[in-house]
C-alpha positions in Angstrom: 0.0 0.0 0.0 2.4 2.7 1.1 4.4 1.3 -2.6 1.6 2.1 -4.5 1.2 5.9 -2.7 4.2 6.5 -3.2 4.5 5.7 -6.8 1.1 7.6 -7.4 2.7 10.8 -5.5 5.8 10.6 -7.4 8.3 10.1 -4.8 11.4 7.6 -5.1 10.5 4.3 -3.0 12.8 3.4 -0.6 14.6 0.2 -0.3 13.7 -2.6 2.3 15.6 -2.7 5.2 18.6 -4.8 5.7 18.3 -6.2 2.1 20.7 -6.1 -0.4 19.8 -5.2 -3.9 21.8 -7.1 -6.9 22.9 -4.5 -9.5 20.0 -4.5 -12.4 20.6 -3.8 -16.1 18.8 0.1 -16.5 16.4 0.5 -19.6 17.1 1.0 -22.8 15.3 4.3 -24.1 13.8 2.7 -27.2 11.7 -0.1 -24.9 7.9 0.5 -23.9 6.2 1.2 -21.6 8.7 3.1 -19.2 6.0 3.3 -16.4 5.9 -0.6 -15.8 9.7 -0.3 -14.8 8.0 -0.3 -11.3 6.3 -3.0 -11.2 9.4 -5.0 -12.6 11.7 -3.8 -9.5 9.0 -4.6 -7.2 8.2 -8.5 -9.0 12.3 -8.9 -8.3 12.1 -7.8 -4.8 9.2 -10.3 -4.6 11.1 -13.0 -6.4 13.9 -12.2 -3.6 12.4 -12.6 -0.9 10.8 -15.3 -1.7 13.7 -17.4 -2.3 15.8 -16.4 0.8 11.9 -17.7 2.1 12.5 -21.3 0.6 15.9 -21.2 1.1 15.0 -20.7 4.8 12.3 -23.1 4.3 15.2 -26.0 3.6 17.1 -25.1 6.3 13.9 -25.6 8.7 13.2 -29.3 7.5 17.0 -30.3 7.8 16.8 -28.8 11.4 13.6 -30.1 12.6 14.8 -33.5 11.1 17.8 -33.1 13.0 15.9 -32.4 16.3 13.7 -35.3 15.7 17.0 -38.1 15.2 18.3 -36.9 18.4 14.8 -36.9 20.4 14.4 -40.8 19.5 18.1 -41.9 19.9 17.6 -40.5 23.6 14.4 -41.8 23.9 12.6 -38.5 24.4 8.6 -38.2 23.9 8.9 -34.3 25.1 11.1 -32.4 26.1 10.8 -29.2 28.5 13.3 -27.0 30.0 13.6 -23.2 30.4 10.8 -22.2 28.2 11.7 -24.6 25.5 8.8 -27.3 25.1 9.8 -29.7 22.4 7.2 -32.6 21.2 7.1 -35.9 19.1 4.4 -36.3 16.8 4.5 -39.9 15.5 1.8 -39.6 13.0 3.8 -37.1 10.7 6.8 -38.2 12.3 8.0 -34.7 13.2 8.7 -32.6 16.1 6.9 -29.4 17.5 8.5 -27.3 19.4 7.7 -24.1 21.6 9.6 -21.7 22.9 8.1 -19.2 25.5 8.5 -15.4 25.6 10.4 -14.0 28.6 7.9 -12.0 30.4 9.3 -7.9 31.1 
């Protein structure tokens, strides 16, 4: 929403935080439709995040499939301990786990 104001006002959109941008080719001046140059940064800032999302996504299943080799080797149903709660679920064969927010 506050991308779409902005465009419509005319001001420059800043960049997300604590994302780095790959360097894109500019437009040539004898391609249409100059005005859709926006929506093509935005679609690659889309296409960005969303593979840092899989990416992440990866890293999850090889960590939770970690977590759940090491709860059966030491024979562990759950698993609780300073806010962590940690707990087998033998029909997916997968682990949930829980982690409780410190109180201020």
């Amino acid at each position: 929403m506050a991308h779409a104001k902005a465009a419509r006002s005319g001001r420059k959109l800043k960049p997300l935080a604590g994302r780095e941008h790959k360097p894109r080719q500019k437009r040539l001046p004898q391609m249409d439709d100059p005005a859709i140059e926006e929506l093509e940064a935005l679609a690659e800032d889309y296409a960005d995040v969303r593979d840092k999302r899989i990416a992440l996504n990866k890293t999850e299943v090889d960590l939770q499939g970690r977590l759940l080799v090491v709860m059966k080797t030491r024979g562990k149903e759950k698993y609780h301990h300073g806010g962590i709660t940690c707990t087998l679920v033998h029909e997916k064969e997968k682990v949930k786990v829980k982690i409780a927010k410190e109180k201020e």
